[in-house]
C-alpha positions as a LaTeX table, in Angstrom:
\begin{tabular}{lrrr}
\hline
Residue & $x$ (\AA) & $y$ (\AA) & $z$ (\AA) \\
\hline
Unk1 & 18.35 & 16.31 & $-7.42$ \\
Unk2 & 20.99 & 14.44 & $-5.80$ \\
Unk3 & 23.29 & 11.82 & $-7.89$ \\
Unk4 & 22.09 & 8.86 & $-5.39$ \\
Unk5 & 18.25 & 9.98 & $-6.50$ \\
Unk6 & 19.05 & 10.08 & $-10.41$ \\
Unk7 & 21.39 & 6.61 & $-9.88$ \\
Unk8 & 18.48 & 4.61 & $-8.21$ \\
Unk9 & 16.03 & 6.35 & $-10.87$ \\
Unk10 & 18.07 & 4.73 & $-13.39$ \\
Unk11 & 18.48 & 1.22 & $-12.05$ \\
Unk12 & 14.37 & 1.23 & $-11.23$ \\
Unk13 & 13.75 & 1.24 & $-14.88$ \\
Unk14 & 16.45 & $-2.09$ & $-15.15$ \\
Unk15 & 14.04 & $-3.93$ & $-12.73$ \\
Unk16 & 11.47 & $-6.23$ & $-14.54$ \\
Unk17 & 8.88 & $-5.50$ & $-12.13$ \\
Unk18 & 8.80 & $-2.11$ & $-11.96$ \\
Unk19 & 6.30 & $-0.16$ & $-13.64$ \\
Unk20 & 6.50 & 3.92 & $-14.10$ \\
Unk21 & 3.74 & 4.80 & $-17.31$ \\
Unk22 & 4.20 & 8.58 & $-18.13$ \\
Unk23 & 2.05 & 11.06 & $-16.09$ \\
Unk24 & $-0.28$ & 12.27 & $-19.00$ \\
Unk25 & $-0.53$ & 8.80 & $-20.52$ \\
Unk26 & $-2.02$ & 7.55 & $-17.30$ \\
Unk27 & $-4.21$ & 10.06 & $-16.80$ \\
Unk28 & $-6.02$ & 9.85 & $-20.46$ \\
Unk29 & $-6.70$ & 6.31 & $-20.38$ \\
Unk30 & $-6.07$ & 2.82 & $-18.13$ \\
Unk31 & $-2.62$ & 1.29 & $-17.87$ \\
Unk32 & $-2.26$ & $-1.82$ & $-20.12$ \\
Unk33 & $-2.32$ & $-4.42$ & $-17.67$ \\
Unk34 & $-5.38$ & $-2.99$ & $-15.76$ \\
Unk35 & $-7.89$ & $-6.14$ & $-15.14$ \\
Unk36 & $-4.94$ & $-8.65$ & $-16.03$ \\
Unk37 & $-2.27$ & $-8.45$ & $-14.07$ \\
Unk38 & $-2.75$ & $-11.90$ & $-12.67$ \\
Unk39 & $-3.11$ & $-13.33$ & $-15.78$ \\
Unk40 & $-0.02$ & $-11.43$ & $-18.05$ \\
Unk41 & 2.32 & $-10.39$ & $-15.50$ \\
Unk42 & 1.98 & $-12.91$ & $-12.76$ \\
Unk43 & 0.91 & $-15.70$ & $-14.21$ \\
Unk44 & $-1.44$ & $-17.24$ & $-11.98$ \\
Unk45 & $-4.80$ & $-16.97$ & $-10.18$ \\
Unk46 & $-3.36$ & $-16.06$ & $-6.82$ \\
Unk47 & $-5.03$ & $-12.62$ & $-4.78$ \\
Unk48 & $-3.73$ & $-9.53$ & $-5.61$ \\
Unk49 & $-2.77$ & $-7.85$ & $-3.08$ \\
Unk50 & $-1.43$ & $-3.74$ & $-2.69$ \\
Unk51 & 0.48 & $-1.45$ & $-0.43$ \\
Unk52 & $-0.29$ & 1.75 & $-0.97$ \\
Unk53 & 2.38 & 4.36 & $-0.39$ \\
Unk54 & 4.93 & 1.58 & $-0.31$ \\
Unk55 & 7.76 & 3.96 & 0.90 \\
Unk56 & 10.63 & 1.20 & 0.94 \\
Unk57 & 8.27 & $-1.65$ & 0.17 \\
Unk58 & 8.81 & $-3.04$ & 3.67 \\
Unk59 & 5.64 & $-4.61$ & 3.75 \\
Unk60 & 5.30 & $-5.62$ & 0.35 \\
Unk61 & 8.27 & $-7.41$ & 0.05 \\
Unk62 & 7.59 & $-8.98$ & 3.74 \\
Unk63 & 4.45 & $-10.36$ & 3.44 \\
Unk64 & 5.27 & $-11.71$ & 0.02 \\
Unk65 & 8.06 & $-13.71$ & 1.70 \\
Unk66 & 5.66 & $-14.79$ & 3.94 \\
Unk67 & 2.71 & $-15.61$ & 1.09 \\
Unk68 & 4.22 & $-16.97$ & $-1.93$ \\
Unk69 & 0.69 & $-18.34$ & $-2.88$ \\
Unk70 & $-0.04$ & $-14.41$ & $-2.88$ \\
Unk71 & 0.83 & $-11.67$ & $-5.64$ \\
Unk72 & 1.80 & $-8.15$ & $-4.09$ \\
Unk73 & 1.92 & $-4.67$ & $-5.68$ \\
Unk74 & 3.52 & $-2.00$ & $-4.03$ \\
Unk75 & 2.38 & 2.08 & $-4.89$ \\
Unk76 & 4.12 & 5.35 & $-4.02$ \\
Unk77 & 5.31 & 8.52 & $-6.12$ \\
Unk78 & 8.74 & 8.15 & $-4.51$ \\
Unk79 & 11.07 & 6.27 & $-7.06$ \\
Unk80 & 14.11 & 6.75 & $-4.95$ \\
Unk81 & 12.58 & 4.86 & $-1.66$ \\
Unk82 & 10.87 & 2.20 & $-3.73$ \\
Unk83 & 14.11 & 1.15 & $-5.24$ \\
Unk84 & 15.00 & $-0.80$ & $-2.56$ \\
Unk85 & 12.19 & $-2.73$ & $-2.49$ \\
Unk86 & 13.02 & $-3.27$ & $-6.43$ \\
Unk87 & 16.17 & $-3.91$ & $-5.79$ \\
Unk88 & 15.54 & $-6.61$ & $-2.94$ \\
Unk89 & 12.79 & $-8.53$ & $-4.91$ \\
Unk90 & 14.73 & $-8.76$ & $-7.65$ \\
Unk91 & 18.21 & $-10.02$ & $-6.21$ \\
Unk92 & 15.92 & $-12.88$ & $-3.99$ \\
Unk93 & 14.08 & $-14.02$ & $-7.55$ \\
Unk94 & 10.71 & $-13.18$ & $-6.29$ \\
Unk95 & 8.07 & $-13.56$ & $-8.71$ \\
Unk96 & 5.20 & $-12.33$ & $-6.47$ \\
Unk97 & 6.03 & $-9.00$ & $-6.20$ \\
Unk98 & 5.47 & $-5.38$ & $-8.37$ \\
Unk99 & 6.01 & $-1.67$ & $-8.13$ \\
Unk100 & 4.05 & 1.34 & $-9.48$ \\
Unk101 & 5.69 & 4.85 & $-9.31$ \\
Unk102 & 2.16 & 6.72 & $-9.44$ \\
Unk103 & $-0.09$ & 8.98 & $-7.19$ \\
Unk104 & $-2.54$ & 6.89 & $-5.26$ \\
Unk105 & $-5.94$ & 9.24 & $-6.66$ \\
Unk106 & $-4.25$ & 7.27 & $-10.36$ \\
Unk107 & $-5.00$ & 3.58 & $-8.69$ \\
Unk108 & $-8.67$ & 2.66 & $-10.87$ \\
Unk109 & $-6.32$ & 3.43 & $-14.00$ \\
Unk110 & $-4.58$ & 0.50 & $-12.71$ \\
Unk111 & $-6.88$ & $-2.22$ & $-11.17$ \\
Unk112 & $-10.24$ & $-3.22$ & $-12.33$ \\
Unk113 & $-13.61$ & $-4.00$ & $-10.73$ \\
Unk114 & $-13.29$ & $-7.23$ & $-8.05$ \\
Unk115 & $-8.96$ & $-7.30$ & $-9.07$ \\
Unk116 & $-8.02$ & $-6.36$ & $-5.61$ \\
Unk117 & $-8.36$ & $-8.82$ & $-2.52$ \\
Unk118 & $-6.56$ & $-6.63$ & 0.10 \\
Unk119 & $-4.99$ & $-3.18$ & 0.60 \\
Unk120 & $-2.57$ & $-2.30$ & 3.09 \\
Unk121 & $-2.00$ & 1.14 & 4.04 \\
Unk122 & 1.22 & 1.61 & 5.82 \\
Unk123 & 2.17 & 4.89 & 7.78 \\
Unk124 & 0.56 & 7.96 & 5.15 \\
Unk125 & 1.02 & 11.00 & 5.50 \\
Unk126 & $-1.54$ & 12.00 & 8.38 \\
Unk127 & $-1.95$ & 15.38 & 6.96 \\
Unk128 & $-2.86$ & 16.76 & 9.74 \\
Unk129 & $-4.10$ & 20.16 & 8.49 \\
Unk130 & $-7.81$ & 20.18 & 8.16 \\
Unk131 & $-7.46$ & 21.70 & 4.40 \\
Unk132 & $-5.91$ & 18.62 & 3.50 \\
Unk133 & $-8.69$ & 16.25 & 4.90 \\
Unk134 & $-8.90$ & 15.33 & 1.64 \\
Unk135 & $-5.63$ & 13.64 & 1.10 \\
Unk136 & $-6.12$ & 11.31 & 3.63 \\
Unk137 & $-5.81$ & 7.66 & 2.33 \\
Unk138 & $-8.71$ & 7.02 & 4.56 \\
Unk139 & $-10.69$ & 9.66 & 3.27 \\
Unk140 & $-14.32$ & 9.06 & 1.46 \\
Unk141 & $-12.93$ & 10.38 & $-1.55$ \\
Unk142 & $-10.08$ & 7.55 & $-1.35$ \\
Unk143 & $-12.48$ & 5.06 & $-0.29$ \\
Unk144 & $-14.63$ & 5.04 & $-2.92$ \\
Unk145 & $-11.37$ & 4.72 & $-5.00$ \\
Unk146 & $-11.09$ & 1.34 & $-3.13$ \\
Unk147 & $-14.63$ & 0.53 & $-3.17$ \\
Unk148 & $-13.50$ & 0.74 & $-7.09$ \\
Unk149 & $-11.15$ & $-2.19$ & $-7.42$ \\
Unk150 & $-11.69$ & $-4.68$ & $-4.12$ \\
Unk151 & $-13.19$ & $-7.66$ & $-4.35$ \\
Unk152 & $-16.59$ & $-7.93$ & $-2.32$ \\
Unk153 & $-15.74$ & $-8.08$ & 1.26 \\
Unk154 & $-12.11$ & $-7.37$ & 0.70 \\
Unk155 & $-10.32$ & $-6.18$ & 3.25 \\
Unk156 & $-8.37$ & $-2.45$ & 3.69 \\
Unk157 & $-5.55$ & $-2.62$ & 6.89 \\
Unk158 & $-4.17$ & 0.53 & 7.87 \\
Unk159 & $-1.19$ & 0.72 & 9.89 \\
Unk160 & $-0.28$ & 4.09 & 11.70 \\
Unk161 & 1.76 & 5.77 & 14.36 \\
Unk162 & $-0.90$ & 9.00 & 14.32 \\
Unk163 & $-3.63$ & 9.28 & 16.78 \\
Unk164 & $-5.49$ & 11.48 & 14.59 \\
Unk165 & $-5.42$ & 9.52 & 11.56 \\
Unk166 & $-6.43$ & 6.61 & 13.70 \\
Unk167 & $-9.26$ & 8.17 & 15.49 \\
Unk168 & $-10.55$ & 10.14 & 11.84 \\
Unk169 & $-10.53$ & 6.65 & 10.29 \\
Unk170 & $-12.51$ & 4.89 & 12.73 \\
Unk171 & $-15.01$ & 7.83 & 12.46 \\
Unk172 & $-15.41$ & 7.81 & 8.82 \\
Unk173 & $-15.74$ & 3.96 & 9.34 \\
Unk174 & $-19.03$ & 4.18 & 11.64 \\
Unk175 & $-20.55$ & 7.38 & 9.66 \\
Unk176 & $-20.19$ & 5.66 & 6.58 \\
Unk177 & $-21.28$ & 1.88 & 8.44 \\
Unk178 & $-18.31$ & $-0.01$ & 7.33 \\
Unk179 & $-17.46$ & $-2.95$ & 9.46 \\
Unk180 & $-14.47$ & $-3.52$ & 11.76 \\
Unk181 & $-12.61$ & $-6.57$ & 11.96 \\
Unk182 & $-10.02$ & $-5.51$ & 14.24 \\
Unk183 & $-8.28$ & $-2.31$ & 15.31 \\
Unk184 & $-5.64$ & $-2.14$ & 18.33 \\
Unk185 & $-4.59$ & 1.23 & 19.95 \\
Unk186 & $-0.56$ & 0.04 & 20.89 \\
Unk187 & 0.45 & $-2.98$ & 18.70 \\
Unk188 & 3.71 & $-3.58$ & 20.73 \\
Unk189 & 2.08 & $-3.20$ & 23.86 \\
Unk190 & $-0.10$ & $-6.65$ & 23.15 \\
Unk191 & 1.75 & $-10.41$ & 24.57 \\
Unk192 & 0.56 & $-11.99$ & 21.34 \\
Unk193 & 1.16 & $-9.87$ & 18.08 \\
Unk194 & $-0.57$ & $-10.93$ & 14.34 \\
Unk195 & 3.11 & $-11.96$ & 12.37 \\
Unk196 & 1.41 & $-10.12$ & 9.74 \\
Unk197 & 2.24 & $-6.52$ & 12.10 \\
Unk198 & 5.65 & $-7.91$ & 13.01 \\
Unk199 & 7.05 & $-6.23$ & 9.50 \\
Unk200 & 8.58 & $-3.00$ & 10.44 \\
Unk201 & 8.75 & $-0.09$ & 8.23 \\
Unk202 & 11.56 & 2.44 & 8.22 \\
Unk203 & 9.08 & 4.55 & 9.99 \\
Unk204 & 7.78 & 2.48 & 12.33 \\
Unk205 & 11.28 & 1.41 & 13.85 \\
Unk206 & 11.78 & 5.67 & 13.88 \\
Unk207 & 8.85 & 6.24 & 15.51 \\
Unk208 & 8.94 & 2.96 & 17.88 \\
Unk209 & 12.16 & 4.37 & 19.05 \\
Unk210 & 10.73 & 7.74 & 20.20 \\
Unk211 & 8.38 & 6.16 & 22.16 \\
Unk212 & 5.15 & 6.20 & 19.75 \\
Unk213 & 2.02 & 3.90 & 20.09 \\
Unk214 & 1.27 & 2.52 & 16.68 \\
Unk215 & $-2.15$ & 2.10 & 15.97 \\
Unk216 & $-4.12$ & $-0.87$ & 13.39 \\
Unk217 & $-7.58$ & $-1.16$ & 11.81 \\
Unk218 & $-8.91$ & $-3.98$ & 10.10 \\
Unk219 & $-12.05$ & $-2.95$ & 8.36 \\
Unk220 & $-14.20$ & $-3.75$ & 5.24 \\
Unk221 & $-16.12$ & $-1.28$ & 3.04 \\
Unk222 & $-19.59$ & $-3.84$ & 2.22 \\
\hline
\end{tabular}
């Protein structure tokens, strides 16, 4: 492991809103602010919102700039990328914002029943081997994860640069009769853009630059 890696590890655990419960701790029994994090940590009555596989916590930080009525929570097993995120929330004094270093299948350890208003899904891991169908983050067995902790008629956004993933997803949306709000096959090829899909990830402004569509559904699971 590199010293940068091991550095950034370090400073996460300085950051007051980051959040990294041992592995087999987490897996025996529901984190300690599961079903109050409004209440303990944020202080306030605001919709919880999460972005899951955070990466950088691009979005999380961005729309929480934009939606300070709005508490965000950003989720990925990568320490080292979601230190910046950390890092940036903290040195702006933003009260809005979290991070959990944890595996996505952990999330119901984390959120009760009817916490969650909205989950963003920003540019996963397509997996594009059929073995790992599975492992999609729009996969049934992540949905019903979901289904777990949103509030009725909460909405799930996924944001993606992969034709598969965005093609798989809106067919596990009509077998399963979810409803579409919106979905849009080339964001940046539109004249008038939702601000909300003006944040950039690290990946998107990669793959933007090599010439890739980018792909967005708006759906609900009720």
């Amino acid at each position: 492991m590199s010293r940068n890696k091991l550095e950034k590890f370090a400073e996460n655990k300085t950051f007051s809103n980051f959040f990294e419960p041992d592995y087999d701790t987490i897996k025996g029994k529901d984190f300690l602010l599961k079903g109050i994090w409004n209440k303990v940590f944020f202080n306030n009555n605001n919709p919880l919102v999460l972005e899951l596989g955070c990466g950088r916590g691009e979005y999380t930080v961005g729309l929480a700039e934009k939606y300070p009525n709005m508490n965000f929570i950003g989720i990925d097993r990568k320490g080292a990328r979601m230190w910046k995120g950390c890092k940036t929330s903290v040195e702006k004094g933003m009260k809005n914002v979290a991070f959990i270093r944890s595996q996505i299948g952990h999330i119901t350890h984390y959120f009760d029943k009817e916490e969650v208003s909205e989950i963003w899904l920003t540019f996963p891991d397509p997996q594009p081997k059929r073995s790992k169908v599975n492992k999609r983050l729009t996969s049934p067995l992540f949905l019903d994860f979901y289904r777990n902790i949103l509030k009725t008629n909460g909405f799930i956004h996924l944001k993606t640069d992969n034709e598969l993933l965005f093609e798989y997803t809106l067919g596990i949306i009509d077998g399963l009769h979810y409803k579409i709000v919106d979905k849009k096959s080339d964001i940046h090829s539109l004249k008038q853009i939702d601000e909300n899909l003006l944040i950039e990830t690290y990946y998107e402004k990669m793959w933007k630059e090599q010439g890739h569509k980018i792909y967005y559904i708006k759906f609900q699971l009720g």
